[in-house]
N, C-alpha and C positions, 0 to 999 in steps of 0.2 A: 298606328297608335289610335286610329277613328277607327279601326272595326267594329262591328257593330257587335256585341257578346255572342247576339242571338245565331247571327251567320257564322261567328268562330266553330259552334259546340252541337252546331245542328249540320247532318249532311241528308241528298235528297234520296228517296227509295227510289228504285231502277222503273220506271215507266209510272212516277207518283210524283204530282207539281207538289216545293217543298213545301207552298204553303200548304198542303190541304194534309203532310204527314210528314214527317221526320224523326230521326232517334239521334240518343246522344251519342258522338266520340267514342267509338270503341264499340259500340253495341252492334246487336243484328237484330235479321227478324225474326222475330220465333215463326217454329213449324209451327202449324194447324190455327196459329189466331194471325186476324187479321187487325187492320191499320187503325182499328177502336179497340182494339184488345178481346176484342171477343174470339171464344173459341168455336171454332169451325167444324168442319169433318174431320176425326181425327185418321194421320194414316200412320201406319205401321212399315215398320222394313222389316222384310223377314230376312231370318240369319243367313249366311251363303252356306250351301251344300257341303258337307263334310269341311270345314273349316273351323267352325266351333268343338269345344269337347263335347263329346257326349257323357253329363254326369248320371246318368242312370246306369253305366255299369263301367266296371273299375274306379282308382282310385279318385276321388278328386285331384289331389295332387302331384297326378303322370304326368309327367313331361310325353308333349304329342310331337310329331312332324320334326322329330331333332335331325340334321342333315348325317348322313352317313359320316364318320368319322372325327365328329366331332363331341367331346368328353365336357358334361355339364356334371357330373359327381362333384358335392360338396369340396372346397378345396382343403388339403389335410394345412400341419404348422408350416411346410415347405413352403406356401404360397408370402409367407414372412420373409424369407430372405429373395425370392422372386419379385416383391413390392419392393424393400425399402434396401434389402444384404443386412439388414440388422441382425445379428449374431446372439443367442443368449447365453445370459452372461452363465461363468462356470459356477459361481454361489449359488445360482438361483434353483431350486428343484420345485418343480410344478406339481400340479395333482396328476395329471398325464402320469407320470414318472410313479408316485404310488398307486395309480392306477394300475400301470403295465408290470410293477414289481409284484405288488402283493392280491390286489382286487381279479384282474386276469389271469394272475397267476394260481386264481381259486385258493391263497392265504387267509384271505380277510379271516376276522373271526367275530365280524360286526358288533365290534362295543361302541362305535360312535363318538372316538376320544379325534378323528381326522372332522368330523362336521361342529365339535364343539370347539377346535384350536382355532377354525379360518377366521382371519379378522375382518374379512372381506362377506360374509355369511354365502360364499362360494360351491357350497359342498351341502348338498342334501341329501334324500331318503329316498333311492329309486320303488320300485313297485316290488322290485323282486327281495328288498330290504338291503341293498348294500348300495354303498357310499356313492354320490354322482356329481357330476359336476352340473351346478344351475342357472349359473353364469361367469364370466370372466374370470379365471385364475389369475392373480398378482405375481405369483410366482414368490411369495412370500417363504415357502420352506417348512412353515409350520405344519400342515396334517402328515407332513413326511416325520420329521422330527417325532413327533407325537406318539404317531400308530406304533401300536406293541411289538409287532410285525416285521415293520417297515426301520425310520431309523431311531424308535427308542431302545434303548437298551435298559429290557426291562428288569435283570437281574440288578444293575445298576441301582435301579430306581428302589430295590427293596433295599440296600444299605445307608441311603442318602433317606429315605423315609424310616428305616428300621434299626438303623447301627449293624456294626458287625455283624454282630450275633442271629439275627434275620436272615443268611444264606445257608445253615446245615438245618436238616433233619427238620422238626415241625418247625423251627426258628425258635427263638429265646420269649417263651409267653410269659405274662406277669401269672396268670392263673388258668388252670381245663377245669371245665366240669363234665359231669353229665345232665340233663335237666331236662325239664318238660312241664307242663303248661298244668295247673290243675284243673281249670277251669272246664266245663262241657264243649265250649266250642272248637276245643283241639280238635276234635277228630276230623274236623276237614281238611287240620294243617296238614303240611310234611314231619313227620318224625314228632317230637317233641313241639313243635310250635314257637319256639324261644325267640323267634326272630318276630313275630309278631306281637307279642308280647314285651319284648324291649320297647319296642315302634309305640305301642299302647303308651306304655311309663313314659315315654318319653312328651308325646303329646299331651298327658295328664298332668304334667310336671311344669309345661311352656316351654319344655329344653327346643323343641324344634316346633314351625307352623307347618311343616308335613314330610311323607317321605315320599321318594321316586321308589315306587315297586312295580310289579307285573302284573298285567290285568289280563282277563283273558277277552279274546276279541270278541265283538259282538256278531261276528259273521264265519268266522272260520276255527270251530273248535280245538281246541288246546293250541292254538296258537298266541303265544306273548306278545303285549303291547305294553309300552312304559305306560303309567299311570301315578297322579300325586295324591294319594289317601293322605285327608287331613282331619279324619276321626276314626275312629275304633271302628266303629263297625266298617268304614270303607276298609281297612285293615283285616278286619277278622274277612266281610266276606270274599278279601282276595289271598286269604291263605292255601297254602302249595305251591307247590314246587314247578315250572313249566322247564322245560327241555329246549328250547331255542332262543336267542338271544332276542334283546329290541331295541337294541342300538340304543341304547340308555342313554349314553351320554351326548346325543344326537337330538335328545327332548329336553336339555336345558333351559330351554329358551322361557324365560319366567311370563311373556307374555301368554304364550299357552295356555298357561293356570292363572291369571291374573285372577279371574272370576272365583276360584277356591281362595286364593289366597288373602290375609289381612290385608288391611291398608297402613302398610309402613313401609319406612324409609328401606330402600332395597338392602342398603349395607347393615340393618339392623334382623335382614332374612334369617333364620335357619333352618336347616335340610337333612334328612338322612338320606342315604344314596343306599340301597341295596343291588348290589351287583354281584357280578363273578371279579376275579381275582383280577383281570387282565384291566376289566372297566375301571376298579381300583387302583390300578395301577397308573392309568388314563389319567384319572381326574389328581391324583397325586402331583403325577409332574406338573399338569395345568397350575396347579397350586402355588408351585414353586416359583413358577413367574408373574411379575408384573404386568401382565402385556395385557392388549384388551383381548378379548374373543368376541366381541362383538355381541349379538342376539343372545350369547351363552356366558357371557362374562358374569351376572348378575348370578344363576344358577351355579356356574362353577367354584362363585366366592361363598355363596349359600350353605355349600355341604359343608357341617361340622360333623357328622357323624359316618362311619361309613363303616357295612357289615358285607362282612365277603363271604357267599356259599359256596362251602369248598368247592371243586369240582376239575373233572377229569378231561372233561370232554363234552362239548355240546353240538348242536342238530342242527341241522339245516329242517325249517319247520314240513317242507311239499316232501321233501326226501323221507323225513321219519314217517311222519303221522301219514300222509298222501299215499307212499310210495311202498314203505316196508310193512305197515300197520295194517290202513285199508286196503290198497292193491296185492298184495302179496300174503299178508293173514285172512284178509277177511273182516277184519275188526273195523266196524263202525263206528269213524271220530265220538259221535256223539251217544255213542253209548261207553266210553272209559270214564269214568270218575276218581279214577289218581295212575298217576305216573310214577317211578321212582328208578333209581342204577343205585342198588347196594351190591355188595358181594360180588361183582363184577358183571350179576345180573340186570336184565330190562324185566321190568315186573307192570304188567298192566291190570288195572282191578276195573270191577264195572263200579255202577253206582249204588249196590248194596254191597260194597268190598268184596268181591268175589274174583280172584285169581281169574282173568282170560289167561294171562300170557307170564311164562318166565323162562325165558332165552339167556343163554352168553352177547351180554354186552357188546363181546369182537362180531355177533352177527350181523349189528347192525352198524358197523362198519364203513359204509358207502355212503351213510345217511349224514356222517359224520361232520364236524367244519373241520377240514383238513389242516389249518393252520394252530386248531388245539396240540397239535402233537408237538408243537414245537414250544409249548410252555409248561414251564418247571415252577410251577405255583399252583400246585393242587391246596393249598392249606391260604391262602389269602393272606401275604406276608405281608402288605400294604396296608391291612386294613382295621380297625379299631377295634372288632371283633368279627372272629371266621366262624361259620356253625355248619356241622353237615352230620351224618348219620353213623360214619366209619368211628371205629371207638368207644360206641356205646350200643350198648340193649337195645331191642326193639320197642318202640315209640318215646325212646329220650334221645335229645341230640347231645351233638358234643359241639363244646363252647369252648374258644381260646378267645381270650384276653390278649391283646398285646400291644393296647397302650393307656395312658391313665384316663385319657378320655372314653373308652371302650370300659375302664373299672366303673369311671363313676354311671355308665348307662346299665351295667349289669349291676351295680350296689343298688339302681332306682325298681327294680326288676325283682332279685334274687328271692325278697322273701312270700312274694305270690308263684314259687315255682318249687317244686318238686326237683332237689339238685344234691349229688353227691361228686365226690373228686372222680376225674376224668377214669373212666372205668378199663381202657385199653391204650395206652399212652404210645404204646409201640406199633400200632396199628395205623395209624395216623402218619408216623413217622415212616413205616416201612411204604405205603402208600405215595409218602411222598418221593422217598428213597427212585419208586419205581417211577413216579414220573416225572424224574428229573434224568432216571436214563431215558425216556422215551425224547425227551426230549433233545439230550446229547446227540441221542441217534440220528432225527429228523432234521437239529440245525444245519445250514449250511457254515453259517458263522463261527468264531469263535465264541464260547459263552467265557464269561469275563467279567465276574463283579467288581473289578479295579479297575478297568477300560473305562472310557467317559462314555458320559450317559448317553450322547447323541451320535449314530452312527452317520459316518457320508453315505450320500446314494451311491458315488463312483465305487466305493469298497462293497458294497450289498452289492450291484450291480456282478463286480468280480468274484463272489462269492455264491451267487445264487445264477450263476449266467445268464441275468436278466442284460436284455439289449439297452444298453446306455443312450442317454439323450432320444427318446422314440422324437421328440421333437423332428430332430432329423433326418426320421428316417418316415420323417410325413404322415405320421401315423393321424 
């Protein structure tokens, strides 16, 4: 209890009387200063010989000196029931599982409707544009449910969005036209221009504060990137048509655009969504439920409008433009000035409209997204207004109507456009005709617009003899 503090919390250095030096409890002496703190000769220790890596050549991060037969490979899910034997549960379907189904299985058709459902924001945007995982899976079930693919049943979803009448032939429209843009700036659009020209009325009108359309990228020619135009002219100058997908519904996320966007109350947003059929289809079901989507929730509640371009079939962007264009034509990305598939043609023009290229469509084939083949929604049955070229004359598009919020965006529209009744009504319908056998052909599944809308993994699994649970098989 007399100790002295000072003898408690001071001990002596090795050949140093304590009075003349000492350090507190715990401490040492540093190298190179001495017992005033001053610093001395400094010395160095050099590395030992071949024991460090050498970072001048190979990877940084090689594993060196690993002993003969011993396995440091990342551990796969197996290393799960090796820690704890915890089992996953039969409800639960992971991203793994629409990974190994649809994304591996080179299905994907990247609309981005699996990165806007995770409520966990689990699911991003690899380099190569398709779906990844960016951290921990919950094993929530949602991007499986969702994907068009995987277990939506996307026929399903056009009856529960369309009625009945929405599964034969072009489906039951309130109104077709023919139409096209009068204004000078059409001729950069695709066809007619009408889709751009709604987006205009619409923004002119306050009906929406922007729309999600395609921009082209700043670095890699006619390749699509989602984009929010929240005036006209960002509109007009991204009119046409691109050939590859950008994971649309993948760019919900409203803090993205915060900077374009007003300053109002989220729930007070509106949106138009320009997509293809399948993305509409996506953001549809999202609609239908209450649940949150997390980073995407605000965006997914946002779209009141949504315009579907028809379409057949789309690209993998390095496969068309890279692969079959430049490598294989000859044609230089940046010398094409419009794209277009009519007539079952690929038509490539330079930038004084001048015909390079006009092939059968089937040539390009390989370039394809393999999992279009398996959708019977050439005509955008989900979506408030479809436009594409099949139907009508050269440079008018063809417009369906088919629902009253799609009328009143074409009533806002109609009388700055050049439009007569739908010019080929069977053309449309035969078109769709055909790609609803392509599709019969290429399902594995039952197609089934009475069947419930969300498909189990185990039955797709059985269906498409994808390996059930890769969970367990350590992948």
């Amino acid at each position: 209890m007399g100790t002295d503090p000072a003898s408690a919390n001071e001990r002596s250095l090795p050949g140093v009387p304590s009075a003349q030096h000492t350090v507190t409890d715990g401490g040492s002496v540093p190298t190179n200063v001495d017992r005033d703190g001053d610093l001395g000769e400094i010395e160095f220790t050099q590395p030992a010989d071949d024991a460090s890596q050498d970072v001048d050549h190979g990877r940084p991060d090689e594993r060196v000196g690993v002993p003969d037969g011993v396995a440091l490979d990342t551990p796969g899910y197996g290393i799960r029931d090796e820690m704890n034997g915890i089992e996953t549960p039969d409800e639960k379907t992971w991203f793994m599982e629409l990974d190994e189904a649809v994304i591996q299985d080179d299905r994907c058709i990247q609309c981005g409707t699996c990165v806007a459902s995770c409520p966990s924001d689990s699911i991003g945007i690899g380099e190569d544009g398709l779906p990844k995982l960016v951290k921990m899976c919950t094993g929530c079930s949602l991007c499986w449910d969702f994907c068009p693919r995987g277990g939506l049943r996307y026929e399903r979803q056009w009856k529960i969005t369309g009625g009945e009448d929405n599964v034969s032939g072009a489906g039951d429209p309130i109104t077709e036209f023919s139409a096209k843009v009068r204004d000078e700036w059409r001729e950069n659009a695709q066809d007619g221009g009408v889709v751009t020209s709604v987006l205009i009325h619409l923004l002119e009108a306050d009906e929406i504060d922007g729309a999600l359309i395609a921009t082209e990228s700043e670095t890699d020619p006619w390749k699509a990137e989602s984009f929010l135009a929240i005036t006209p002219s960002e509109l007009i100058e991204n009119a046409g048509s691109f050939y590859n997908q950008t994971m649309a519904l993948g760019n919900l996320d409203i803090a993205r655009w915060e900077d374009k966007l007003p300053d109002k109350s989220p729930e007070d947003l509106s949106l138009a969504l320009v997509g293809t059929p399948c993305e509409i289809e996506g953001v549809r079901a999202l609609q239908d439920f209450e649940w949150d989507y997390q980073s995407q929730n605000v965006g997914v509640r946002a779209i009141d409008y949504t315009i579907a371009l028809m379409c057949t079939k789309n690209f993998n962007y390095q496969k068309l433009i890279g692969e079959q264009l430049e490598a294989k034509r000859g044609i230089d990305p940046n010398d094409i000035g419009k794209l277009d598939v009519l007539h079952g043609k690929m038509m490539v023009y330079d930038r004084e409209g001048e015909m390079l290229l006009e092939e059968d469509v089937e040539q390009f084939h390989d370039a394809a997204l393999k999992g279009c083949d398996e959708c019977a929604d050439f005509s955008g049955l989900c979506a408030d207004l479809a436009v594409g070229s099949v139907g009508s004359s050269e440079e008018f598009s063809s417009v369906i109507v088919r629902t009253e919020t799609g009328m009143a965006a074409w009533e806002l529209t109609a009388e700055d456009l050049e439009y007569h009744d739908l010019e080929d009504r069977s053309a449309i319908g035969k078109l769709q005709g055909w790609d609803k056998k392509k599709a019969f052909d290429s399902l594995e599944r039952p197609f089934d617009p009475d069947a419930p809308r969300f498909i189990e993994y185990t039955d797709h699994a059985d269906q498409y003899a994808t390996e059930p649970n890769p969970h367990d098989a350590d992948h």
